[in-house]
C-alpha positions as CSV (number, residue, x, y, z in Angstrom):
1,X,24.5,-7.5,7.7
2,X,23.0,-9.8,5.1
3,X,19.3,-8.8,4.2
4,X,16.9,-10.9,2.0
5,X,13.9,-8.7,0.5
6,X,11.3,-10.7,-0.4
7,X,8.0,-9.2,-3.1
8,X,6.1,-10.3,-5.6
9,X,7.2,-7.8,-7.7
10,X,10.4,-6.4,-8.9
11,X,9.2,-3.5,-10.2
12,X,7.3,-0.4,-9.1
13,X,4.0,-1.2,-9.3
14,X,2.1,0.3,-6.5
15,X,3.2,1.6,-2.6
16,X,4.8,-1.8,-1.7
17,X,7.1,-1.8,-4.3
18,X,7.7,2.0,-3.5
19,X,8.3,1.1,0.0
20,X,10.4,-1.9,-1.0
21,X,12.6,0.2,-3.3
22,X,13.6,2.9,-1.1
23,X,14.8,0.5,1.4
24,X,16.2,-1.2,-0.6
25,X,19.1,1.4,-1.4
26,X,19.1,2.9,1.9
27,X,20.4,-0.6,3.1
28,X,22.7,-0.8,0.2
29,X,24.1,2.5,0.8
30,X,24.6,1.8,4.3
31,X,27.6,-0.8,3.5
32,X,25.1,-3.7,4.0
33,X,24.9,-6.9,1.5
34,X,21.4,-7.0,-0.1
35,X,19.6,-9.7,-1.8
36,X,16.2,-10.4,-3.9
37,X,13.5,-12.8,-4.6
38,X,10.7,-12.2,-6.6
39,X,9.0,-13.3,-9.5
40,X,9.7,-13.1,-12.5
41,X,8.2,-10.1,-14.8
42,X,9.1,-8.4,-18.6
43,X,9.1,-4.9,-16.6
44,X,11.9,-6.1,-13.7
45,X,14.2,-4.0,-12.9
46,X,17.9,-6.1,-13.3
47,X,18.9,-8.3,-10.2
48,X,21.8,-10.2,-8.9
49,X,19.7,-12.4,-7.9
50,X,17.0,-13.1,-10.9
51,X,18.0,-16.7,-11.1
52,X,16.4,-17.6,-8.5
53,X,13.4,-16.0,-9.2
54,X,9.8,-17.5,-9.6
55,X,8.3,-18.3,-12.9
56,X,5.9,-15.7,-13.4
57,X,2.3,-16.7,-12.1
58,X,-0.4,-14.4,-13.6
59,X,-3.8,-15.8,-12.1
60,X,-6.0,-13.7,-14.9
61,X,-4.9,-15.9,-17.9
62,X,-5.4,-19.7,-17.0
63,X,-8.3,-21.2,-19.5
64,X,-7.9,-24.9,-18.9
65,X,-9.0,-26.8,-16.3
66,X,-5.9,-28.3,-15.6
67,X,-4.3,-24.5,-15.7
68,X,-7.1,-23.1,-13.3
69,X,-6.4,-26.1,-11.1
70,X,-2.5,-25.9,-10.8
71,X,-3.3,-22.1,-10.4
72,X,-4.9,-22.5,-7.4
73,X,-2.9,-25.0,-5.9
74,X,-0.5,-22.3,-6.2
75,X,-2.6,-19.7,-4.8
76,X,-2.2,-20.9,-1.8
77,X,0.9,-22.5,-1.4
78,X,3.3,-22.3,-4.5
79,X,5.7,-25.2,-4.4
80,X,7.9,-24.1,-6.9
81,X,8.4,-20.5,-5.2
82,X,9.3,-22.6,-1.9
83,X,12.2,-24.5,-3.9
84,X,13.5,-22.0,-5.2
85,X,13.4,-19.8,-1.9
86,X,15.2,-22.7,-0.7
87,X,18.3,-23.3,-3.0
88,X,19.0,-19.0,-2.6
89,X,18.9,-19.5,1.4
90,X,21.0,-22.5,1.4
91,X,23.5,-20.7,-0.9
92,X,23.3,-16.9,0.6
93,X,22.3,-17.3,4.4
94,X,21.1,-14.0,4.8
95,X,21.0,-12.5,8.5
96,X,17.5,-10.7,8.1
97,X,14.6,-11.7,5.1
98,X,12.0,-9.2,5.3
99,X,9.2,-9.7,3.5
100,X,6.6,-7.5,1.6
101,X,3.7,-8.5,-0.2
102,X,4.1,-12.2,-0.8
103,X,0.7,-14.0,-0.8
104,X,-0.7,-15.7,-4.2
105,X,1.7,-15.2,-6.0
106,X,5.3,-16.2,-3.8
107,X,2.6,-17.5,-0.7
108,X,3.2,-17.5,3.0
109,X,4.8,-20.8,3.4
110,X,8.2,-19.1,2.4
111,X,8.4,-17.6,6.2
112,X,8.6,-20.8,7.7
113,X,11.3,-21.9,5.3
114,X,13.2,-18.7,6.3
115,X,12.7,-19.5,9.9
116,X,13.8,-23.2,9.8
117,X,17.2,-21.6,8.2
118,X,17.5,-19.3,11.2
119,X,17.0,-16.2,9.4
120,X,15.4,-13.2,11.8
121,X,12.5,-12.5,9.7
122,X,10.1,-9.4,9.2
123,X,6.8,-7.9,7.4
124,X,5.8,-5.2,6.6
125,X,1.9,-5.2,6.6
126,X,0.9,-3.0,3.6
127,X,-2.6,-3.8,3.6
128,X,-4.9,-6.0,5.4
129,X,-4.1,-9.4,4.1
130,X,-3.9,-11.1,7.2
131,X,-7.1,-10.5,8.7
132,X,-9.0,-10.1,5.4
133,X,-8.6,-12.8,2.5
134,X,-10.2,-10.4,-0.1
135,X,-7.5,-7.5,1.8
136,X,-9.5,-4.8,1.6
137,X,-11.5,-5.1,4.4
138,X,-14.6,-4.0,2.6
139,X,-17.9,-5.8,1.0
140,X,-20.5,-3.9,-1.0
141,X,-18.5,-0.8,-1.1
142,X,-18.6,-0.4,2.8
143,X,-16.0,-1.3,5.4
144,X,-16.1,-5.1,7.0
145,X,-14.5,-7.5,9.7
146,X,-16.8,-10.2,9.2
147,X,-13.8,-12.8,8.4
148,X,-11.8,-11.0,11.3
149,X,-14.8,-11.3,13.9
150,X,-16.3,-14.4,11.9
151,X,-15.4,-17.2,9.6
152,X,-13.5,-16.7,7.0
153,X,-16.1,-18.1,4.8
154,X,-17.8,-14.9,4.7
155,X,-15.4,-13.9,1.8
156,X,-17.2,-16.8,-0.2
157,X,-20.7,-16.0,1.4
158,X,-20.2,-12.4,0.0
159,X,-18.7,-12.9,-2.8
160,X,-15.8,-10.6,-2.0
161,X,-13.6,-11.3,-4.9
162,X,-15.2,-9.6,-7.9
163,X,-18.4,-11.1,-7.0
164,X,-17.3,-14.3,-8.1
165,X,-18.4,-17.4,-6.0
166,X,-15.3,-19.5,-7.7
167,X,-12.2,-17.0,-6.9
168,X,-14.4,-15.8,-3.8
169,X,-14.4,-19.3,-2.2
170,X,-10.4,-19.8,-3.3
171,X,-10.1,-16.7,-0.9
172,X,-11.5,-18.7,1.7
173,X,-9.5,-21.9,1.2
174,X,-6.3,-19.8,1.2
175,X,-7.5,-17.8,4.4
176,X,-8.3,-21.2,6.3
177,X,-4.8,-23.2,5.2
178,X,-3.2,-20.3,6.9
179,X,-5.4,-20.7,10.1
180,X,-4.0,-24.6,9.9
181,X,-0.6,-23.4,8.6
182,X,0.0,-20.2,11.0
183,X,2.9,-18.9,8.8
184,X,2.3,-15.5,10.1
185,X,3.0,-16.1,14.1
186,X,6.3,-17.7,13.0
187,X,7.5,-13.5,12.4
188,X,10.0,-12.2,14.9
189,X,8.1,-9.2,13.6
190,X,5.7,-7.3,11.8
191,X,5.8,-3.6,10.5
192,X,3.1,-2.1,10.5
193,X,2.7,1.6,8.7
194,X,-0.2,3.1,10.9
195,X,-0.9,2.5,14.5
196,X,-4.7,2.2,12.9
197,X,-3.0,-1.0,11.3
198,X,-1.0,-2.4,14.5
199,X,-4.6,-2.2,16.2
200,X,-6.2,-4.2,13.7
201,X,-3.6,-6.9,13.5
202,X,-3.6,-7.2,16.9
203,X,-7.1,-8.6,16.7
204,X,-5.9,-11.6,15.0
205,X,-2.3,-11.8,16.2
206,X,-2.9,-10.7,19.8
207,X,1.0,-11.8,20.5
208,X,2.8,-10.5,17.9
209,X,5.9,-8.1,18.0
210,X,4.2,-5.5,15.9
211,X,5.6,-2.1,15.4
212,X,4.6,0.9,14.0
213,X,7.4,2.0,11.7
214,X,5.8,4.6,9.0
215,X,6.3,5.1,5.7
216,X,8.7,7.8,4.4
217,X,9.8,10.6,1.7
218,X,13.5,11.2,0.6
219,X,12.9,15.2,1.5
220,X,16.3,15.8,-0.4
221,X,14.8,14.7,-3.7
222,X,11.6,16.9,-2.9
223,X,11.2,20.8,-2.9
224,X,7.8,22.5,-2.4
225,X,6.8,25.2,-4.6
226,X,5.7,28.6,-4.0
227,X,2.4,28.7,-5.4
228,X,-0.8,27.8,-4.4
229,X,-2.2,25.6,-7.5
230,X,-5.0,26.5,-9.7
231,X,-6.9,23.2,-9.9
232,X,-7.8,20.0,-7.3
233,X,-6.0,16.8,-7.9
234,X,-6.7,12.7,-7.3
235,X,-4.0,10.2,-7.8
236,X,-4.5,6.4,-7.6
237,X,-6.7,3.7,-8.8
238,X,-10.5,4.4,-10.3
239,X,-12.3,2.3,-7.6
240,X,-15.3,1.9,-5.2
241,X,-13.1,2.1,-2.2
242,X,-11.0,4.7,-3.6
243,X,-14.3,7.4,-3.3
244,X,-13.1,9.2,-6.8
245,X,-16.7,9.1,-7.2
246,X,-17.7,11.0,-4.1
247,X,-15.0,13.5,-4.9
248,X,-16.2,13.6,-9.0
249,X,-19.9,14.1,-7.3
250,X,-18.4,16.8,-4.8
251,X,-16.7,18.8,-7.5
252,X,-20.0,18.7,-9.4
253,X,-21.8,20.1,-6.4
254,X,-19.4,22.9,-5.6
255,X,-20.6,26.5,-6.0
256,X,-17.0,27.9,-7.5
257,X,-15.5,25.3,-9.0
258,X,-11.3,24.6,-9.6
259,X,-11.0,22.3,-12.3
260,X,-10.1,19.0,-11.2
261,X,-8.0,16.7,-12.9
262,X,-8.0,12.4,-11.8
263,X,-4.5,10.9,-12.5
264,X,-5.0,7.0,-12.6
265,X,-6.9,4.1,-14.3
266,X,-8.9,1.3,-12.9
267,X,-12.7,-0.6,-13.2
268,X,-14.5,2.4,-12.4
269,X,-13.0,4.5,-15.4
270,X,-15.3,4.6,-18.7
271,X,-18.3,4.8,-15.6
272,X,-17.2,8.0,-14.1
273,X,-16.0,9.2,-17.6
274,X,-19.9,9.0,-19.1
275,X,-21.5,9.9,-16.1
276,X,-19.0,12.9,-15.3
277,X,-17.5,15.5,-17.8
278,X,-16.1,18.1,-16.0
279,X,-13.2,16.3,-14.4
280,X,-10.5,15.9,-16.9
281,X,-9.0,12.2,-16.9
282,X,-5.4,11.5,-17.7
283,X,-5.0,8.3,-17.1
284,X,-2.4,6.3,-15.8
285,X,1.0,8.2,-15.0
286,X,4.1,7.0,-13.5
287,X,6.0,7.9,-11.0
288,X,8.5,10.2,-12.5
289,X,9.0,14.6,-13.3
290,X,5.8,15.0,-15.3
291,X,3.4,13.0,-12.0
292,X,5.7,15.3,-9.7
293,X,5.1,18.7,-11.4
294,X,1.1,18.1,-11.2
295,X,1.3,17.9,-7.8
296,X,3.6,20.8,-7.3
297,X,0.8,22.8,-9.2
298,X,-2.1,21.5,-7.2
299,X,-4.4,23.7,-4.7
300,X,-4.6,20.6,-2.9
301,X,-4.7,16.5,-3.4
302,X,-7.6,14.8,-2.4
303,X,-7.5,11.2,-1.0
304,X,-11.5,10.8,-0.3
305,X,-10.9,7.0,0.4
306,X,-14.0,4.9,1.6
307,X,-11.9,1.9,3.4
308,X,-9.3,1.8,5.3
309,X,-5.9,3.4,4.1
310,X,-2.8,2.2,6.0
311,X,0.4,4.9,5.4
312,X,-0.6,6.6,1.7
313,X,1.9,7.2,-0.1
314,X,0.0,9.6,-2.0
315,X,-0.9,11.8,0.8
316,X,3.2,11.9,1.9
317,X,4.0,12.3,-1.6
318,X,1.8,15.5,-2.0
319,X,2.9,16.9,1.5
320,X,6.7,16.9,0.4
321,X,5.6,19.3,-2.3
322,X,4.2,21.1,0.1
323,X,0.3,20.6,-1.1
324,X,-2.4,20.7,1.7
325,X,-4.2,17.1,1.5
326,X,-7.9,16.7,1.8
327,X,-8.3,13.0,2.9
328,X,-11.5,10.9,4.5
329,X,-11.4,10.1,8.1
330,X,-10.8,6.6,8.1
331,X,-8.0,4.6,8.8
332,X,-4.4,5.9,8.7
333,X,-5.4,8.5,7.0
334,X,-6.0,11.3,10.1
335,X,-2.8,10.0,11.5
336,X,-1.3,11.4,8.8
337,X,-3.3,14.5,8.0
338,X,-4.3,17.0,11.0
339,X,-7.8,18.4,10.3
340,X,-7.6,22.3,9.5
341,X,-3.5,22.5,10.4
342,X,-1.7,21.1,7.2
343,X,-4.8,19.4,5.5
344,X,-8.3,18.7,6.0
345,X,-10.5,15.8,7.0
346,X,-14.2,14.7,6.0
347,X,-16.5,11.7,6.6
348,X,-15.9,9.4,3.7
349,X,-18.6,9.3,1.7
350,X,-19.9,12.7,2.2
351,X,-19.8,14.3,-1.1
352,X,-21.2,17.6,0.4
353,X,-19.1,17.9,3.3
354,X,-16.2,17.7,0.8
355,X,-17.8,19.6,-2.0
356,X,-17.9,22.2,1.1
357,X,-14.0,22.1,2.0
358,X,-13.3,22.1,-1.9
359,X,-15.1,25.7,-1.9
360,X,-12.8,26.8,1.1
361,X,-10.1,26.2,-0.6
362,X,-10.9,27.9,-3.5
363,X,-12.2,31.2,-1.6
364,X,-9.3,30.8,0.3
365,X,-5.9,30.1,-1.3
366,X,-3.9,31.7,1.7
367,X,-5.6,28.7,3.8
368,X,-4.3,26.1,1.0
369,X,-0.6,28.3,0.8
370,X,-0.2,27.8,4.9
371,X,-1.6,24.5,5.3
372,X,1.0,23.3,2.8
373,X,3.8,25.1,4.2
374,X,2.8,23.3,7.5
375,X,2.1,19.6,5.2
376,X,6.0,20.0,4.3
377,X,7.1,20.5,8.1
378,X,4.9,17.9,9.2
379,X,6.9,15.5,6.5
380,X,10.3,16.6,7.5
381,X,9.4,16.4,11.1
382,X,8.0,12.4,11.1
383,X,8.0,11.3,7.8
384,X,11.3,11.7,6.1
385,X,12.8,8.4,4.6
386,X,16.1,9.4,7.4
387,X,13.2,8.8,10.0
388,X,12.0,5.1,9.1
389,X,15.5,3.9,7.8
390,X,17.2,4.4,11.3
391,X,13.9,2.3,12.6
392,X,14.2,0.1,10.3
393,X,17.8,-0.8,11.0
394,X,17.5,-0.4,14.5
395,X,14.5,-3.3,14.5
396,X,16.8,-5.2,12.5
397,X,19.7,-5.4,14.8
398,X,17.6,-6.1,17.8
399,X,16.3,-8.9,16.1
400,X,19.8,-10.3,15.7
401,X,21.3,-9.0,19.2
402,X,18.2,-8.1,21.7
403,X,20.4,-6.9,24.1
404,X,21.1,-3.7,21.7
């Protein structure tokens, strides 16, 4: 089998690429011929295929008007990407091209090319692009549908893109071309990480193939440790939606307090840093021995997200090393995480309800200890990388012969 694996990025810069990576070399490893598009980056990692990659677009950096013009002609369908996508199709005609996150940069419009080639072609949904231009489904810091039950104009209304009425309404003109365009019901299928996720898309793509294949964890690369962790962790990016200010409030309001210690960078960092000093901050860290051995040493991970998380990587990540996983009730996120048996749940938001779990935890390390043990099960059981490779594959071939 020929597969075509289509992101932005060609490097790991978030869950996507994660995602992208690991299946990647499970395919490659299975005897099966794997090729790339992508853009084109300093940090790549090396490719067959990098000829044929995109020039790099970076939509933060374009002064001019002519630039900020071109840009967002681009933005919503990137000519350039689509001849290039062309010329490595009409050389390599791959059997499968599965997609990952493609819009702004590469842009929708590359499925129908893909199609008209006769490729089977998939996407996995890692957030909620589709039914949300801005993708977060959020406005103000609170969770929204409004351009899913609405017009899509409500991203400019709201100014959902940094508060910005120019990149806002961009959103908008991108999210109606692909009403006009419908690149997304030309998919023989979409993955979708959470059933919370298939639900939603459903909304807008009422009859789509969309399957729930989750995200997984190599467990051979993973062992748990035996201890139970002498301080709280967060991982991931300083934002709004991310609630690290909930949890920085809830560790401030706890009555026996494990030091906690926030792993990541983002808009929200020199704000929590004045207004919080107990927390210590270390900044961004990559994916790599010295990330893995703080969460090995954690009581638990918190993931007190305020929107709605699809298949976090961080809470798998944390239950491979066997780490109990305090996450917010929203979203994926209690498909993942069963409330008191190998983690805990809480109403996003609540800083005292958490602050209250936190103190648990700490009065009770056996509780952490067992919920952890049960965390790792719980991985091994429906989220090993084994698990969503032989769905993957199997998805793939019924695409190509239906009648297996």
């Amino acid at each position: 089998m020929k597969i075509l694996y289509v992101n932005k990025f060609f490097f790991i810069k978030g869950g996507a690429e994660t995602v992208l990576f690991q299946e990647r070399e499970a395919m490659m490893q299975a005897g099966h011929e794997i090729i790339d598009f992508s853009m084109e980056h300093p940090e790549n990692l090396p490719s067959a295929w990098s000829e044929f990659f995109v020039h790099h677009v970076d939509y933060h950096h374009n002064h001019s008007l002519w630039n900020k013009l071109q840009a967002g002609k681009d933005f919503i369908h990137n000519a350039r990407a689509c001849e290039k996508f062309n010329a490595l199709l009409l050389r390599e005609q791959p059997d499968i091209v599965h997609f990952h996150n493609i819009y702004h940069q590469l842009t929708p419009a590359l499925i129908g090319i893909a199609k008209r080639f006769g490729c089977k072609t998939v996407l996995t949904a890692h957030d909620y692009k589709i039914v949300c231009p801005s993708y977060t489904m959020l406005h103000d810091g609170k969770v929204c549908d409004a351009c899913l039950t609405g017009s899509v104009f409500n991203a400019y209304k709201n100014r959902c893109q940094q508060g910005e009425r120019g990149k806002s309404l961009l959103l908008s003109l991108e999210a109606l071309w692909q009403k006009w365009a419908k690149d997304y019901t030309l998919l023989d299928a979409i993955i979708a990480p959470s059933e919370f996720m298939r639900q939603t898309l459903l909304r807008k793509l009422p009859k789509a193939r969309i399957d729930v294949i989750v995200n997984g964890i190599d467990t051979r690369l993973t062992a748990p440790d035996e201890s139970v962790g002498e301080y709280f962790l967060y991982i991931g990016r300083l934002s709004r939606e991310k609630g690290v200010a909930t949890l920085a409030e809830a560790h401030q309001k706890m009555n026996n307090p494990l030091p906690l210690k926030i792993a990541g960078n983002g808009l929200l960092n020199d704000d929590l840093r004045a207004r919080y000093s107990k927390p210590e901050f270390l900044g961004y860290m990559q994916q790599g021995e010295a990330l893995n051995a703080l969460i090995r040493n954690a009581r638990a991970v918190i993931v007190p997200s305020e929107y709605y998380e699809n298949c976090s990587m961080s809470v798998l990540e944390s239950m491979a090393f066997g780490r109990p996983v305090v996450g917010g009730n929203i979203g994926g996120i209690p498909e993942q995480i069963r409330d008191g048996i190998d983690g805990r749940l809480f109403t996003p938001g609540d800083a005292d309800a958490l602050a209250d779990i936190l103190d648990e935890l700490v009065s009770n390390p056996q509780q952490a200890r067992e919920m952890g043990i049960n965390a790792r099960r719980r991985l091994e059981d429906k989220y090993a990388l084994s698990h969503h490779m032989h769905q993957l594959q199997a998805l793939y071939q019924n695409l190509i012969d239906p009648s297996l």
